[in-house]
C-alpha positions as protocol buffer text, in pm:
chain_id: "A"
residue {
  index: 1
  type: UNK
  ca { x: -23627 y: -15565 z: -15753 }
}
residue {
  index: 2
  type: UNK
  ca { x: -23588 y: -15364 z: -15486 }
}
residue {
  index: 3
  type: UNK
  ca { x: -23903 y: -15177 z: -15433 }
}
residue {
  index: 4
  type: UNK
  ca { x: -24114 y: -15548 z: -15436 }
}
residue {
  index: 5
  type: UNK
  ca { x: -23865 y: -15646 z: -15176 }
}
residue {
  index: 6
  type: UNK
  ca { x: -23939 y: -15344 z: -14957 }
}
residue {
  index: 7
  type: UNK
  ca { x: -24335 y: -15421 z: -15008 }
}
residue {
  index: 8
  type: UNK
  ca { x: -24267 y: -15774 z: -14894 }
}
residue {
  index: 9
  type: UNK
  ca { x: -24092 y: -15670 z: -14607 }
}
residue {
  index: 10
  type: UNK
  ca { x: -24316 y: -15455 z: -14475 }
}
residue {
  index: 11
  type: UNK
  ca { x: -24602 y: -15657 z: -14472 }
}
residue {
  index: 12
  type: UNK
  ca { x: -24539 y: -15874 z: -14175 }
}
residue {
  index: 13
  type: UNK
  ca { x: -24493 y: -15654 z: -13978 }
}
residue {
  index: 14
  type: UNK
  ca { x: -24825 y: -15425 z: -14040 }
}
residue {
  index: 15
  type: UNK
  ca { x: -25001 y: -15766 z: -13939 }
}
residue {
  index: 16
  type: UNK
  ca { x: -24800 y: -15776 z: -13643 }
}
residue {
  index: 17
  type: UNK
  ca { x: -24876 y: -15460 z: -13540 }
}
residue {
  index: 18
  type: UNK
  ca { x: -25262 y: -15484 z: -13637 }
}
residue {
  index: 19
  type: UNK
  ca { x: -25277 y: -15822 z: -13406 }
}
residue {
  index: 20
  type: UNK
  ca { x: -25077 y: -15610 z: -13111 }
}
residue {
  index: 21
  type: UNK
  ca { x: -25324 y: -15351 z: -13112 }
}
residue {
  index: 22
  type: UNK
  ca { x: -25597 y: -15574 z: -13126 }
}
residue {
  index: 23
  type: UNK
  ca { x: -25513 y: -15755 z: -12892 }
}
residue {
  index: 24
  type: UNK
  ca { x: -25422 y: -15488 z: -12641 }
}
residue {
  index: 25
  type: UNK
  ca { x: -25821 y: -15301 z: -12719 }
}
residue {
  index: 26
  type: UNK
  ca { x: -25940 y: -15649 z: -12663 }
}
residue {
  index: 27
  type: UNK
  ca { x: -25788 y: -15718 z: -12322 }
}
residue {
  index: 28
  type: UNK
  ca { x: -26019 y: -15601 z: -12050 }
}
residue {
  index: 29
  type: UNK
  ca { x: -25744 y: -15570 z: -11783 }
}
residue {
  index: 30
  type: UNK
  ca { x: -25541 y: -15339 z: -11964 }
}
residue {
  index: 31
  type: UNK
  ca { x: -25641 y: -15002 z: -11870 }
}
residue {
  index: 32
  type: UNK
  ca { x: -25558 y: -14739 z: -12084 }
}
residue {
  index: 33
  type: UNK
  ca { x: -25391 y: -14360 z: -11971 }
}
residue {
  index: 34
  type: UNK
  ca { x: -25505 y: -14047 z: -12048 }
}
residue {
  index: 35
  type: UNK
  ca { x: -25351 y: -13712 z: -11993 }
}
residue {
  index: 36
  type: UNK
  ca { x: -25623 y: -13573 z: -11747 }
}
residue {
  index: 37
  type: UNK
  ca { x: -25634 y: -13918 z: -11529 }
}
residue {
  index: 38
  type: UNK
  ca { x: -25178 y: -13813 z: -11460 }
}
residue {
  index: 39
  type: UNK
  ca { x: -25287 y: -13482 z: -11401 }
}
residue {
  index: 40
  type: UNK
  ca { x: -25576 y: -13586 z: -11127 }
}
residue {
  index: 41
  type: UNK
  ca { x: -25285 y: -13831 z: -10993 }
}
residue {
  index: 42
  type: UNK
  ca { x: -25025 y: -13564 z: -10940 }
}
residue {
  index: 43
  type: UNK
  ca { x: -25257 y: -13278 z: -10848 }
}
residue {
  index: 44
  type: UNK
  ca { x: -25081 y: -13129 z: -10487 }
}
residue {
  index: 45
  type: UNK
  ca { x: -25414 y: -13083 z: -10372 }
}
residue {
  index: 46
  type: UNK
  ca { x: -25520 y: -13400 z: -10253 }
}
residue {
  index: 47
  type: UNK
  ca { x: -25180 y: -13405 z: -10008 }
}
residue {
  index: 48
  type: UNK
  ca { x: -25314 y: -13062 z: -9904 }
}
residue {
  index: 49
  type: UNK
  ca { x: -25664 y: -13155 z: -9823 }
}
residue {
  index: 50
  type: UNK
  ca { x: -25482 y: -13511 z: -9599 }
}
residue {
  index: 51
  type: UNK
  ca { x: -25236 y: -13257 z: -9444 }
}
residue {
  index: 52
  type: UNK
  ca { x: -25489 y: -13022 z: -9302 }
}
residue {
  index: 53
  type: UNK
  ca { x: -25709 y: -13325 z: -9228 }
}
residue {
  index: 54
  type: UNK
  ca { x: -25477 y: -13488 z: -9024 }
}
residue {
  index: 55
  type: UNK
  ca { x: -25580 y: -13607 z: -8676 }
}
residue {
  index: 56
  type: UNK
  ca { x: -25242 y: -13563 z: -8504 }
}
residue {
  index: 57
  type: UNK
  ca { x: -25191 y: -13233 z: -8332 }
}
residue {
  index: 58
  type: UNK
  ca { x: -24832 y: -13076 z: -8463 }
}
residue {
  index: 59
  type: UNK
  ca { x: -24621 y: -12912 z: -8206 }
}
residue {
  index: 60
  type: UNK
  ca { x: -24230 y: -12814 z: -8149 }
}
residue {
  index: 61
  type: UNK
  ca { x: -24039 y: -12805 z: -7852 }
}
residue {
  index: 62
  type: UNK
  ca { x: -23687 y: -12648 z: -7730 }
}
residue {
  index: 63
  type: UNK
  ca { x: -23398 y: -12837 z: -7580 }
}
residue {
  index: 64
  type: UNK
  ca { x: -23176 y: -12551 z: -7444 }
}
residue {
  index: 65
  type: UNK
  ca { x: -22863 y: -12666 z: -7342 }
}
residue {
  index: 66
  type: UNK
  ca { x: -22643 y: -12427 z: -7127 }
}
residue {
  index: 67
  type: UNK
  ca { x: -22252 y: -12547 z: -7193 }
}
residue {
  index: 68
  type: UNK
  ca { x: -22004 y: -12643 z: -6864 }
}
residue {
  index: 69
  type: UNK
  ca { x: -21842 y: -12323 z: -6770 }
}
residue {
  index: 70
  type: UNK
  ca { x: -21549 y: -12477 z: -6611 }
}
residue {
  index: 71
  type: UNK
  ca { x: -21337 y: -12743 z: -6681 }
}
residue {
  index: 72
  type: UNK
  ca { x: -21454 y: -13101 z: -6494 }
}
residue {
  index: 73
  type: UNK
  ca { x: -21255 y: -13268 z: -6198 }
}
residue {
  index: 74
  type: UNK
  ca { x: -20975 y: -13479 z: -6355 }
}
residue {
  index: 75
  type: UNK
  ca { x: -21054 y: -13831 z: -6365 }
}
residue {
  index: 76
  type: UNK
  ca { x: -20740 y: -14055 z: -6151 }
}
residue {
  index: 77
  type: UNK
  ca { x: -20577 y: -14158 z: -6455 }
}
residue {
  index: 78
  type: UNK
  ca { x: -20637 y: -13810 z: -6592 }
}
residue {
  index: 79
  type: UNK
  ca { x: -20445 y: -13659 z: -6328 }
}
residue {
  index: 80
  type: UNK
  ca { x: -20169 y: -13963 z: -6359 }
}
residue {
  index: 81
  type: UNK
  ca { x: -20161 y: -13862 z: -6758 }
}
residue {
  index: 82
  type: UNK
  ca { x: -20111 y: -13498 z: -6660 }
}
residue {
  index: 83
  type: UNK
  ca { x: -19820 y: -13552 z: -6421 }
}
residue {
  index: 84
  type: UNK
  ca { x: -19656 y: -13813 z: -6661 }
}
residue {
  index: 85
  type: UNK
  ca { x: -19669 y: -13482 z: -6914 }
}
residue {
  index: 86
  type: UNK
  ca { x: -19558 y: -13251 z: -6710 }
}
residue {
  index: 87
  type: UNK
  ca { x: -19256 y: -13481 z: -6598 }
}
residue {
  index: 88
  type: UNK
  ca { x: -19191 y: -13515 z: -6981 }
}
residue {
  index: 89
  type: UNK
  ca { x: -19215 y: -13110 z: -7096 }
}
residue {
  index: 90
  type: UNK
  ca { x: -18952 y: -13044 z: -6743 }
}
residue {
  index: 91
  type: UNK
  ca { x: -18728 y: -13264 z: -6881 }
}
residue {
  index: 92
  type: UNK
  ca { x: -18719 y: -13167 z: -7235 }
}
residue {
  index: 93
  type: UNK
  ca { x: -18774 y: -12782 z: -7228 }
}
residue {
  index: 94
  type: UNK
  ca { x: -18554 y: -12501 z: -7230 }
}
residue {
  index: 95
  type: UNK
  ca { x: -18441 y: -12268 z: -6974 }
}
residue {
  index: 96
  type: UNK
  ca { x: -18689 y: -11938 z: -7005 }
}
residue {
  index: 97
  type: UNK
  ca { x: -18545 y: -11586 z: -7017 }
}
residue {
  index: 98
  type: UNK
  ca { x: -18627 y: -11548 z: -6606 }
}
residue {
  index: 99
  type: UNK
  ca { x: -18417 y: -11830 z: -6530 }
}
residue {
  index: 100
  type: UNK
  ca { x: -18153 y: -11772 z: -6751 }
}
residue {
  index: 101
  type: UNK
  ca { x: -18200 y: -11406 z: -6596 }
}
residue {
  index: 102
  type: UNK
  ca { x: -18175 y: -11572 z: -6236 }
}
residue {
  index: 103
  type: UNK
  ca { x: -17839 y: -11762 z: -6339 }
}
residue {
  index: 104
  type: UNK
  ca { x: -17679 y: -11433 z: -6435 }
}
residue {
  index: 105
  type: UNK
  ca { x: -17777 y: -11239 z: -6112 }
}
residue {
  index: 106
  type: UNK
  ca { x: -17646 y: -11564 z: -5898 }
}
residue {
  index: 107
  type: UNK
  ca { x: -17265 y: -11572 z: -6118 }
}
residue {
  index: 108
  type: UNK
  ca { x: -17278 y: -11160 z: -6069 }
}
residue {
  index: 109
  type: UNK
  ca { x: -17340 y: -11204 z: -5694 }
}
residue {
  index: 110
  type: UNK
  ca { x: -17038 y: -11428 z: -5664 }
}
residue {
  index: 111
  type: UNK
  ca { x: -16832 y: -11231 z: -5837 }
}
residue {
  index: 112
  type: UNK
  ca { x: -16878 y: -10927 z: -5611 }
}
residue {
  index: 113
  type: UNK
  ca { x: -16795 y: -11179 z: -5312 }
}
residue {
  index: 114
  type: UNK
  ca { x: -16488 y: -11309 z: -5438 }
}
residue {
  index: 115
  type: UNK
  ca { x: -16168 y: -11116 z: -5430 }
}
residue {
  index: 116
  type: UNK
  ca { x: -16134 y: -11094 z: -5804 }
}
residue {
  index: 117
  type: UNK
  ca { x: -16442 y: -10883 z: -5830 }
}
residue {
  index: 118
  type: UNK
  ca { x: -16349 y: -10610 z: -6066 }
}
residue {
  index: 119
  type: UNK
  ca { x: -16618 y: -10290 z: -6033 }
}
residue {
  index: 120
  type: UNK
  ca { x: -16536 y: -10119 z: -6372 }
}
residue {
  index: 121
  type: UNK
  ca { x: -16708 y: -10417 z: -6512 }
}
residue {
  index: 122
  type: UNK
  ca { x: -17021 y: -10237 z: -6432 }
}
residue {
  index: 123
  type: UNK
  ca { x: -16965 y: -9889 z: -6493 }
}
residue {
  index: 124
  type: UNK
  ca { x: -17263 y: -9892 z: -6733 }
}
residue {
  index: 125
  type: UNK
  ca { x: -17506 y: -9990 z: -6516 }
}
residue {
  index: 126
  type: UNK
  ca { x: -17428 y: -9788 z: -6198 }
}
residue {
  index: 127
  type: UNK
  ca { x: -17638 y: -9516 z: -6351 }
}
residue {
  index: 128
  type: UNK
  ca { x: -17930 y: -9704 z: -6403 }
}
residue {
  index: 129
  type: UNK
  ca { x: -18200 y: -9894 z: -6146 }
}
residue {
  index: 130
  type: UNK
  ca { x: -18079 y: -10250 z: -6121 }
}
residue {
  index: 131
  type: UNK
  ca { x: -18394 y: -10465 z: -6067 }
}
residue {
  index: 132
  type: UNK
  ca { x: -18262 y: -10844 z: -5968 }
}
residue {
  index: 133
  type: UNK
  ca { x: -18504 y: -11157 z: -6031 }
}
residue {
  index: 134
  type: UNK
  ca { x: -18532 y: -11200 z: -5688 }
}
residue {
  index: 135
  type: UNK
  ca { x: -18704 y: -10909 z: -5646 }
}
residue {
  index: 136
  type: UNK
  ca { x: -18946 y: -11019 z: -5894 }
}
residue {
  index: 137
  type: UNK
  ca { x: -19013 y: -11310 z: -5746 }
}
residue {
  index: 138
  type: UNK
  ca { x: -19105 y: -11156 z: -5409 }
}
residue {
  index: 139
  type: UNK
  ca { x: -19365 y: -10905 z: -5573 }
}
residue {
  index: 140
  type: UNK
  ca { x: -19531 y: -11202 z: -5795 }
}
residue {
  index: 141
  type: UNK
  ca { x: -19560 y: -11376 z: -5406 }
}
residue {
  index: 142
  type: UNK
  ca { x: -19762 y: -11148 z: -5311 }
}
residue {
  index: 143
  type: UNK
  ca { x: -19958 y: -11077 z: -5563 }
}
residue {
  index: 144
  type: UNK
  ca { x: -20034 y: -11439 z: -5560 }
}
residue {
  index: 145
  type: UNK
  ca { x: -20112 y: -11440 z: -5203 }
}
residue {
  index: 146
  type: UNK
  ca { x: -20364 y: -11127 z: -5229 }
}
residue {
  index: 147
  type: UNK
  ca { x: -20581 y: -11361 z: -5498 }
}
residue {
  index: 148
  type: UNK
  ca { x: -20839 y: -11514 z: -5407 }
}
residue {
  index: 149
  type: UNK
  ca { x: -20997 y: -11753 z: -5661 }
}
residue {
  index: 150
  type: UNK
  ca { x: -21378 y: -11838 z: -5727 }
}
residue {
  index: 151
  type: UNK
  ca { x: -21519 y: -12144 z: -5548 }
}
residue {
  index: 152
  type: UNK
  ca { x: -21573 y: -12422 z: -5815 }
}
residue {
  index: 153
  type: UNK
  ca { x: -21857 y: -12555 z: -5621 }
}
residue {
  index: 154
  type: UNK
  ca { x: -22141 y: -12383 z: -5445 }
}
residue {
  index: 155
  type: UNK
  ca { x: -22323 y: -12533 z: -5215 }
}
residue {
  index: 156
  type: UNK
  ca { x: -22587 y: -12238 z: -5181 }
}
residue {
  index: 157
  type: UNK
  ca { x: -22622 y: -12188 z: -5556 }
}
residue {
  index: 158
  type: UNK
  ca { x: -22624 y: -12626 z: -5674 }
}
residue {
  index: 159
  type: UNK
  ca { x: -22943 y: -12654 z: -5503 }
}
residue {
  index: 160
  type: UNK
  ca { x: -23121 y: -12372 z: -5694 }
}
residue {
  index: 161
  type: UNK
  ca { x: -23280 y: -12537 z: -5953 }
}
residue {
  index: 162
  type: UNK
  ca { x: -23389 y: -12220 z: -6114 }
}
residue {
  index: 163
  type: UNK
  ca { x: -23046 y: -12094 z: -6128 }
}
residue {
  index: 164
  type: UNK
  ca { x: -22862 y: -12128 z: -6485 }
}
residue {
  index: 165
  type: UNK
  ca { x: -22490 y: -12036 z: -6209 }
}
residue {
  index: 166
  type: UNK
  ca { x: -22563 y: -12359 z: -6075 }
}
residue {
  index: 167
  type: UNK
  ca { x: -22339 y: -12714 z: -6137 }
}
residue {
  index: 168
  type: UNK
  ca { x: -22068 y: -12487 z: -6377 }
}
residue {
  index: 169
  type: UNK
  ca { x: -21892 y: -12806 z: -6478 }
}
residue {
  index: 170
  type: UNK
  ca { x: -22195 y: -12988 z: -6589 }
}
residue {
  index: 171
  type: UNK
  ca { x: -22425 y: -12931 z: -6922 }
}
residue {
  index: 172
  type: UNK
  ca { x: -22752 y: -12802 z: -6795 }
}
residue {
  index: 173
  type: UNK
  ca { x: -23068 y: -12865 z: -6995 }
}
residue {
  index: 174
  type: UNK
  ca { x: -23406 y: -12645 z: -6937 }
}
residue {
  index: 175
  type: UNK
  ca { x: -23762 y: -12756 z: -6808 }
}
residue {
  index: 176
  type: UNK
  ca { x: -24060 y: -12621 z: -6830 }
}
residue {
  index: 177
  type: UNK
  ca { x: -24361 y: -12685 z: -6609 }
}
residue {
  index: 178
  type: UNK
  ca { x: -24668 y: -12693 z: -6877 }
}
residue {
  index: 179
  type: UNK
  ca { x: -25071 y: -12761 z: -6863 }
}
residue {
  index: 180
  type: UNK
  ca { x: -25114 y: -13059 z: -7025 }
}
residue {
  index: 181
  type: UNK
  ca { x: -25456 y: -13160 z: -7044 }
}
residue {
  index: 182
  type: UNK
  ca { x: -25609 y: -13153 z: -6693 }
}
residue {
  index: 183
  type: UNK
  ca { x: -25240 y: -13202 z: -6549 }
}
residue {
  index: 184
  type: UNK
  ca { x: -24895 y: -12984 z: -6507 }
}
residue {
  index: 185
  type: UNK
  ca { x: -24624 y: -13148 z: -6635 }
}
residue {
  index: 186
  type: UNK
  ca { x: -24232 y: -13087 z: -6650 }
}
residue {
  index: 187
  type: UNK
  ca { x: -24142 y: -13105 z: -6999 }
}
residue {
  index: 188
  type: UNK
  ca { x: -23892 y: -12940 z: -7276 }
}
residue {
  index: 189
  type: UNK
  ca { x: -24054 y: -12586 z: -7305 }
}
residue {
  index: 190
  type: UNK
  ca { x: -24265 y: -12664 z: -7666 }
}
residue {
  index: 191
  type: UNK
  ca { x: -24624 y: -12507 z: -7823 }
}
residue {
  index: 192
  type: UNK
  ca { x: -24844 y: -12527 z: -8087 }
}
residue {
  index: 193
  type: UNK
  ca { x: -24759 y: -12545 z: -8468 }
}
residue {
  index: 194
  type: UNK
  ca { x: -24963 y: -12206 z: -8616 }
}
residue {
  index: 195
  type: UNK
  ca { x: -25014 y: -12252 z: -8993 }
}
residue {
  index: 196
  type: UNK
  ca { x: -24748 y: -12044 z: -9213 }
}
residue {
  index: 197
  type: UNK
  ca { x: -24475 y: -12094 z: -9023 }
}
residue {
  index: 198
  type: UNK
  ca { x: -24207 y: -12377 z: -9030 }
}
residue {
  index: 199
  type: UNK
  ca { x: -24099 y: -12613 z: -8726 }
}
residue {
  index: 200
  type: UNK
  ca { x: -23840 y: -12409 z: -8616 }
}
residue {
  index: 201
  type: UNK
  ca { x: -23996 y: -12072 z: -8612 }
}
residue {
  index: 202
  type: UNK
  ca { x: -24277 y: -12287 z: -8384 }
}
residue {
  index: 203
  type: UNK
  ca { x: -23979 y: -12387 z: -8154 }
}
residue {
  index: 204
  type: UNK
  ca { x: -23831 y: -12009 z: -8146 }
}
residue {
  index: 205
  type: UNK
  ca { x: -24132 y: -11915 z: -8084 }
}
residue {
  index: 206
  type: UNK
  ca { x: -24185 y: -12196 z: -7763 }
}
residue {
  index: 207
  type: UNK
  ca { x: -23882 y: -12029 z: -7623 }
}
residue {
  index: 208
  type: UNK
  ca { x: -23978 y: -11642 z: -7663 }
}
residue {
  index: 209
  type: UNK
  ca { x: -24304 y: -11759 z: -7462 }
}
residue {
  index: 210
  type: UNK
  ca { x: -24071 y: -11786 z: -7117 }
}
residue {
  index: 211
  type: UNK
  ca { x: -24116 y: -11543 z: -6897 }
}
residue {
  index: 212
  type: UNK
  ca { x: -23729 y: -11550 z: -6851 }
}
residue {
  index: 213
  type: UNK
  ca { x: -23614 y: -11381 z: -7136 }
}
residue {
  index: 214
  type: UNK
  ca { x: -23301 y: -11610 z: -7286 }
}
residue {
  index: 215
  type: UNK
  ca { x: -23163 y: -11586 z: -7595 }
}
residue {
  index: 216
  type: UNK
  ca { x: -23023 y: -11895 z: -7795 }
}
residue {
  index: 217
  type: UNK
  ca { x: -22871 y: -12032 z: -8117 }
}
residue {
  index: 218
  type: UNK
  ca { x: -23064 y: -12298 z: -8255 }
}
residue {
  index: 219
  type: UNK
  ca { x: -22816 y: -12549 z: -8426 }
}
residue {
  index: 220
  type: UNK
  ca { x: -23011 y: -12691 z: -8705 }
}
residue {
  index: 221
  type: UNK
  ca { x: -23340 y: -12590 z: -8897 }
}
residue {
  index: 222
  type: UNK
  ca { x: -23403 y: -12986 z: -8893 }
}
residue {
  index: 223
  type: UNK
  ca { x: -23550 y: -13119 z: -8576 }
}
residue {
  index: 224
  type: UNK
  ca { x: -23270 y: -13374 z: -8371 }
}
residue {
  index: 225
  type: UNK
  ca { x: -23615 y: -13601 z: -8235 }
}
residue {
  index: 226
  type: UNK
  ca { x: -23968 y: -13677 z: -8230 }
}
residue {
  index: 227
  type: UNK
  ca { x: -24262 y: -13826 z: -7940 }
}
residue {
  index: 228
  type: UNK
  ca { x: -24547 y: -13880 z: -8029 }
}
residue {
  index: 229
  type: UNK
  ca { x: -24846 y: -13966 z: -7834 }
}
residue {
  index: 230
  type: UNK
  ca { x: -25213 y: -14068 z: -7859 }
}
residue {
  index: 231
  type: UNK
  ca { x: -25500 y: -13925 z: -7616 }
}
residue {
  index: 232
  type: UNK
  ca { x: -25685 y: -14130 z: -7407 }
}
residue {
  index: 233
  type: UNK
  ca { x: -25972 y: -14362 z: -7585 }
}
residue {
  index: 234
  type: UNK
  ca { x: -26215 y: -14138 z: -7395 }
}
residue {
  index: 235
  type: UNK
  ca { x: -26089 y: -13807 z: -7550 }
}
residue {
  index: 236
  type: UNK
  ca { x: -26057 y: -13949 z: -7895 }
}
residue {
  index: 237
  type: UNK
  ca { x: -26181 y: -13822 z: -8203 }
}
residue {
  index: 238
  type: UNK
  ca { x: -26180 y: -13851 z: -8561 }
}
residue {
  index: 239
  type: UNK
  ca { x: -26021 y: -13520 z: -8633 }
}
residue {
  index: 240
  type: UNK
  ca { x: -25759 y: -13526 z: -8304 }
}
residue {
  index: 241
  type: UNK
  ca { x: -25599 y: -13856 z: -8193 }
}
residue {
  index: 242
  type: UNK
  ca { x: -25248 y: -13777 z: -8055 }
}
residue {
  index: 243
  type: UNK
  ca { x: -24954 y: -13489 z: -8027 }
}
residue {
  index: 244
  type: UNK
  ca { x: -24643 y: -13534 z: -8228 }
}
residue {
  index: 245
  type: UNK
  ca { x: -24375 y: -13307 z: -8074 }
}
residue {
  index: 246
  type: UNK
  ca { x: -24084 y: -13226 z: -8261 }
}
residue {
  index: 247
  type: UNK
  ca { x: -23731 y: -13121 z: -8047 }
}
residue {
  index: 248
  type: UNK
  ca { x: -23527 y: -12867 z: -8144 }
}
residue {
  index: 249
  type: UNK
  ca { x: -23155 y: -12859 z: -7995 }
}
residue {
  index: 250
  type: UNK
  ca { x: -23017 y: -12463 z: -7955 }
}
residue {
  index: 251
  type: UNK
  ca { x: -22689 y: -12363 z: -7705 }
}
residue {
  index: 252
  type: UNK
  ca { x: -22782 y: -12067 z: -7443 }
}
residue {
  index: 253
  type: UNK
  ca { x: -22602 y: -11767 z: -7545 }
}
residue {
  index: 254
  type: UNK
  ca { x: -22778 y: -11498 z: -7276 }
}
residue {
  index: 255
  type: UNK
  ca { x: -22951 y: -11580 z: -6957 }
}
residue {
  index: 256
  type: UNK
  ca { x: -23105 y: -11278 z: -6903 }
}
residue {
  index: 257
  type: UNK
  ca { x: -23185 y: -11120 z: -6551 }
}
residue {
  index: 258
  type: UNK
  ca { x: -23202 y: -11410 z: -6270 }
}
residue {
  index: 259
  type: UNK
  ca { x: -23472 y: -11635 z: -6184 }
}
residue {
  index: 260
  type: UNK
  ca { x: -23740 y: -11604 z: -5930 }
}
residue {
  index: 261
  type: UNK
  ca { x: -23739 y: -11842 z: -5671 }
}
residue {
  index: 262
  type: UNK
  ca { x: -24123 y: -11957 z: -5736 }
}
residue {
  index: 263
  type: UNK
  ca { x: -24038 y: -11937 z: -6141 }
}
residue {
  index: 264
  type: UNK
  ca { x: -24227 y: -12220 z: -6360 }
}
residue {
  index: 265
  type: UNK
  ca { x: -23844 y: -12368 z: -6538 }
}
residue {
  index: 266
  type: UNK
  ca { x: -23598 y: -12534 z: -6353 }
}
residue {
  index: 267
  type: UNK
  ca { x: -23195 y: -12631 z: -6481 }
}
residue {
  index: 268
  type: UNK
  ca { x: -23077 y: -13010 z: -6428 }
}
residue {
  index: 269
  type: UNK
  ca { x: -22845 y: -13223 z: -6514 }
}
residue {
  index: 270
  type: UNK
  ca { x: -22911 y: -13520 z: -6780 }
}
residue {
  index: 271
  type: UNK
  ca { x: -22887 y: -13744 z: -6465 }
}
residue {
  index: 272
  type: UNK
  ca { x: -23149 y: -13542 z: -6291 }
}
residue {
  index: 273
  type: UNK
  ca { x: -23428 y: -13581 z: -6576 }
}
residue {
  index: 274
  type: UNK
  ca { x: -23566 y: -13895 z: -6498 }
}
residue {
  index: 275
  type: UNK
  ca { x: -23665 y: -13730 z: -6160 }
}
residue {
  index: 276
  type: UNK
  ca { x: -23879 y: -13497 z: -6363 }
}
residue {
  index: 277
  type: UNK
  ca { x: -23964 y: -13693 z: -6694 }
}
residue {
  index: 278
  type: UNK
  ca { x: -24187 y: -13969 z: -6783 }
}
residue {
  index: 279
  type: UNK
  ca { x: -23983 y: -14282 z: -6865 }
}
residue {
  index: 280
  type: UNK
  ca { x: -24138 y: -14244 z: -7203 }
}
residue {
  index: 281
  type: UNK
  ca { x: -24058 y: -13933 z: -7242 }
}
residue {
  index: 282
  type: UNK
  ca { x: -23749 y: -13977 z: -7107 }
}
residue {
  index: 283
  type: UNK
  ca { x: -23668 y: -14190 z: -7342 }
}
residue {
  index: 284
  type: UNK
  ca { x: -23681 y: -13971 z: -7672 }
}
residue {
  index: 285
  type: UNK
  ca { x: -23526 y: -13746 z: -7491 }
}
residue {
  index: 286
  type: UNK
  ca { x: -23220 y: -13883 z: -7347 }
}
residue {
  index: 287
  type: UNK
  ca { x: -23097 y: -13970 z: -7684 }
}
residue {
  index: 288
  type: UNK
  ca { x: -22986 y: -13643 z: -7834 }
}
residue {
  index: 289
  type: UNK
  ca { x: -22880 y: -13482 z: -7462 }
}
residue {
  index: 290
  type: UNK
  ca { x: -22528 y: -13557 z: -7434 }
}
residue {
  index: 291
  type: UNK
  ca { x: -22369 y: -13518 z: -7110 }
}
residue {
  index: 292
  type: UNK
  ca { x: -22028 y: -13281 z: -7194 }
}
C-alpha cells in the first residue's frame, strides 16, 4: 500500500510543476538569465571605458597649515580663571626646599645675634663654603635682569605675507597664485591628476611643484573636501565640462630657506582668505580650516 500511495502523491505535483514551467516559457515579460548576459553585466570594463571618458577634469590640491608657535593672548576671563588658580595652588601647596632653606638661614641668623648663640654648634661647617639663600636669590636677579625675551609680535615681520615667522600665535594656511584659464588666481597650491597615481600622490606632488621647498605631513590618504566647477558655456565641450578639485589637509614640518619678497605664495590667516578667495571658493574651503 505504500508504494501506490507514493505514486499518488507524486502526481500532483508533476502537474504543478509542468503548468509552472509553462506558464513561465509562455509569459513574454519574463526574461530569462544566462551566464554570459551576468558576465557582460559585471564586466569592469565598461566603468573603465566611463572613467576615462569622463568630461570633468580631475585635480588635487594642498591645504598646508603651519601650527601657532606661541601660546594666544589670554582671553579676560582666561586671565580671571588663571589668577583664581593660582590663588588656589598658594594656598594649598607646600613649602619648597628653597624656602624651607630660607627659614633655616633666617632662625641661624638670629641665633648668632642673640646672646645664647653657642659657636660649637657649627664646628662642622666652619671648614666648608657656606652659601646662604640670599645669595642665591641675588645671582638668579641678575640673571633675570640680563634676559631679554623675544617680542611676541612683530610689526616688521606681520606684514610679510610671504613670511611663514609671521602672526606666531595664529594658524597660517598657504596660497598659491596660479594660471587659471586666461586669469591668475590665489588659490590652495593644487595640479593635474596624471594617470597611475592616486589623489594624494597628485597633491604631494602640487606641493613639490613650489619653488619654496617645504616639507609636510599629509594627515590622511582620504581627501577632507571637494569644488567643483563647470567652464564657461563658450569653452564647453563634450569631452571637458568642469574641474573637480580635491583638498588635501597636511601640517608644515620644514619651511625651508626664506621667501623672496616678489615670491608667487603668500601665508594668511583664515580671517584673511576671503580677501584672496572667491566666495565660492571660499566656501569649500573655510569648512575644514580651523582657526587653532
Amino acid at each position: 500500500m505504500a508504494a501506490p500511495f507514493r505514486r499518488m502523491a507524486s502526481r500532483p505535483l508533476l502537474q504543478f510543476l509542468s503548468c509552472f514551467s509553462r506558464t513561465a516559457t509562455g509569459n513574454t515579460g519574463f526574461r530569462q538569465f544566462s551566464s554570459t548576459s551576468l558576465c557582460r553585466a559585471t564586466l569592469p570594463t565598461d566603468r573603465v571605458t566611463e572613467r576615462a571618458s569622463s568630461p570633468w577634469t580631475l585635480m588635487a590640491a594642498v591645504c598646508l597649515q603651519r601650527l601657532p608657535v606661541i601660546s594666544a593672548d589670554d582671553s579676560p576671563i582666561e586671565q580671571q580663571f588663571r589668577q583664581l588658580m593660582q590663588q588656589m595652588e598658594l594656598e594649598k601647596s607646600l613649602l619648597s626646599d628653597h624656602e624651607i632653606r630660607l627659614l633655616e638661614d633666617a632662625e641661624r641668623l638670629s641665633r648668632k645675634q642673640s646672646n645664647s648663640y653657642d659657636s660649637d654648634e657649627e664646628e662642622d661647617s666652619r671648614n666648608q663654603d657656606i652659601v646662604l639663600t640670599q645669595d642665591l636669590e641675588d645671582s638668579w636677579e641678575q640673571k633675570l635682569k640680563s634676559f631679554e625675551p623675544a617680542q611676541r609680535v612683530r610689526a616688521d615681520v606681520d606684514k610679510d605675507l610671504t613670511s611663514v615667522e609671521r602672526c606666531l600665535a595664529d594658524s597660517l594656511v598657504l596660497l598659491a597664485e596660479q594660471q587659471v584659464g586666461s586669469e591668475k588666481l590665489w588659490l590652495l597650491p593644487h595640479i593635474q591628476w596624471q594617470e597611475g597615481e592616486t589623489l594624494r600622490q597628485t597633491a604631494e606632488r602640487a606641493l613639490a611643484s613650489l619653488p619654496a621647498g617645504f616639507k609636510a605631513t599629509f594627515l590622511s590618504n582620504a581627501p577632507c573636501g571637494v569644488y567643483k566647477y563647470k567652464l564657461p558655456k563658450a569653452a564647453r565641450t563634450e569631452s571637458s565640462v568642469g574641474t573637480k578639485v580635491f583638498f588635501f589637509k597636511a601640517i608644515l614640518s620644514d619651511s625651508g630657506p626664506p621667501a623672496a619678497p616678489d615670491s608667487s605664495f603668500v601665508w594668511l590667516k583664515k580671517s584673511e582668505l576671503q580677501q584672496y578667495l572667491k566666495p565660492a571658493y571660499m566656501t569649500k574651503v573655510g569648512r575644514f580650516i580651523l582657526d587653532l
